[in-house]
C-alpha positions in Angstrom: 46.0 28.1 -87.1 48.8 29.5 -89.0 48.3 33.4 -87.5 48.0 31.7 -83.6 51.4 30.2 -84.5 52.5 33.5 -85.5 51.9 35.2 -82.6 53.3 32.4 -80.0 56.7 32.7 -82.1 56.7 36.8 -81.9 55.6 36.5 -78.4 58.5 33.9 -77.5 60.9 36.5 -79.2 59.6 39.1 -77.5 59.9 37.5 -74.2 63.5 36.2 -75.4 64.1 39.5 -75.6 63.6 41.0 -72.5 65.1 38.0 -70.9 68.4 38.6 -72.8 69.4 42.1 -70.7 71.9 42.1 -68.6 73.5 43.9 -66.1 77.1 45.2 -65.7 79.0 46.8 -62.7 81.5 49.4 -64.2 83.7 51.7 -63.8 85.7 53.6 -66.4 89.7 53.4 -65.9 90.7 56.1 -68.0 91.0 53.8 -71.5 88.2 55.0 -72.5 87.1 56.0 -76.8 85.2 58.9 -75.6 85.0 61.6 -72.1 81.9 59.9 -70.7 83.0 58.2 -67.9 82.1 54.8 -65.7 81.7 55.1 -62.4 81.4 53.1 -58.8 80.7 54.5 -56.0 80.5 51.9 -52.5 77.6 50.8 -51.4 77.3 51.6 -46.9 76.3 49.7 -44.1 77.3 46.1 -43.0 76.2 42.9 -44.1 79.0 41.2 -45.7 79.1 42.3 -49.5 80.0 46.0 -49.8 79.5 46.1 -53.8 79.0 49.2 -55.3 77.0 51.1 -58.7 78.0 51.2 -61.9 77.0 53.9 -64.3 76.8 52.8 -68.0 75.8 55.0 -71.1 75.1 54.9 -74.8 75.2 58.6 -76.0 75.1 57.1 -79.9 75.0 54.6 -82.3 75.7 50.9 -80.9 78.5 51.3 -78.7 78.7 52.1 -75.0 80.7 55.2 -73.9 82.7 52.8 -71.4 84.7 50.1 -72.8 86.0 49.2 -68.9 84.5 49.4 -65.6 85.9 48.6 -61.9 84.0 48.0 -58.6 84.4 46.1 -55.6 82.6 42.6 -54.9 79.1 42.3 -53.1 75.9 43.4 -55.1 76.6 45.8 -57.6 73.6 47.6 -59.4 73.9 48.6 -62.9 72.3 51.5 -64.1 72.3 52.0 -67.6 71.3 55.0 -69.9 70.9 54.4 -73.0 70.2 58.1 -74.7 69.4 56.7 -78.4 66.3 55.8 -80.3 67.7 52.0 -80.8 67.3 49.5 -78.3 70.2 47.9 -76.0 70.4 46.4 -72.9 73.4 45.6 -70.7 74.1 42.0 -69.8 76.8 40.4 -67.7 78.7 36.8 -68.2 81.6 35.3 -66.4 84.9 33.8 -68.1 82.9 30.9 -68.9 80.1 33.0 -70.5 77.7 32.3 -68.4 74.5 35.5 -68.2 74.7 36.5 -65.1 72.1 38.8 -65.2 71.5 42.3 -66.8 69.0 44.7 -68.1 65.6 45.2 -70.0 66.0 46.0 -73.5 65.2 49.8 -73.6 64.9 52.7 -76.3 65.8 56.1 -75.3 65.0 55.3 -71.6 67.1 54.4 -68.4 67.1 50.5 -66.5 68.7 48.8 -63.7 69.7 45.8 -62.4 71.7 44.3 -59.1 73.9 41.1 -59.7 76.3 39.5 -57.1 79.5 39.0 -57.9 82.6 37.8 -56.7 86.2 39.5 -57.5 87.1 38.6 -61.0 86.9 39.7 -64.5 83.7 40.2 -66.2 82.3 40.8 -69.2 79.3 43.3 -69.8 77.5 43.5 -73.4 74.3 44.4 -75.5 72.3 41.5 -76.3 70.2 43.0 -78.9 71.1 40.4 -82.1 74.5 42.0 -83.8 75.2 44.6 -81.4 77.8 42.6 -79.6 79.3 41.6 -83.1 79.5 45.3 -83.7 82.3 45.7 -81.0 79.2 46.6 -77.8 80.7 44.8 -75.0 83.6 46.0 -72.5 85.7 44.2 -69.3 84.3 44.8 -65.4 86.7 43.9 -63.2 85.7 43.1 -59.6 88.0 43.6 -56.4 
């Protein structure tokens, strides 16, 4: 009984997990730590929400290289590279710090994500327990 209860709680926080990835639109403005840059890039064609792509990396440790990203409203897809053996994801919350949606958790691998949003400010972060404490989480704004 005791090792069935076992593996429902590692399989809950396994599945917790994975549910906790976000996604982030971004774009880098320039205020950057590091060179690696953010960026948008329009999405074409009609429809009504233009939105755009964000491009987000982690080259080391538990930080993303963009602290700051910019794109324009609509549905924006996050892709997000994360280029270190520890695992991140990329999650996104309005002002009121609600998940709006984000990544898988991934190791040393690449994930995307679309969310729709509306212009405003943003904030994008790692989910992964403590990496947001450590300072992993920047400001999207949305025209």
């Amino acid at each position: 009984m005791k090792k069935a209860s076992v593996l429902l709680v590692a399989i809950a926080l396994a599945l917790f997990g994975l549910a906790a990835c976000g996604d982030d639109d971004d774009d880098d403005d320039g205020g950057d730590e590091t060179a690696a840059e953010a960026t948008t890039t329009e999405a074409a064609g009609g429809g009504g929400g233009a939105g755009g792509t964000v491009e987000l990396t982690t080259s080391e440790g538990v930080s993303y290289d963009q602290k700051s990203a910019e794109t324009t409203a609509g549905t924006i897809t996050i892709n997000y590279d994360n280029q270190v053996d520890i695992p991140h994801d990329v999650i996104v919350e309005d002002e009121g710090g609600t998940n709006l949606g984000g990544t898988d958790v991934i190791t040393a691998s690449s994930a995307s994500t679309t969310v729709d949003l509306q212009p405003g400010t943003y904030t994008f972060y790692c989910d992964v327990p403590g990496h947001r404490d450590q300072g992993m989480e920047g400001t999207l704004t949305v025209k």
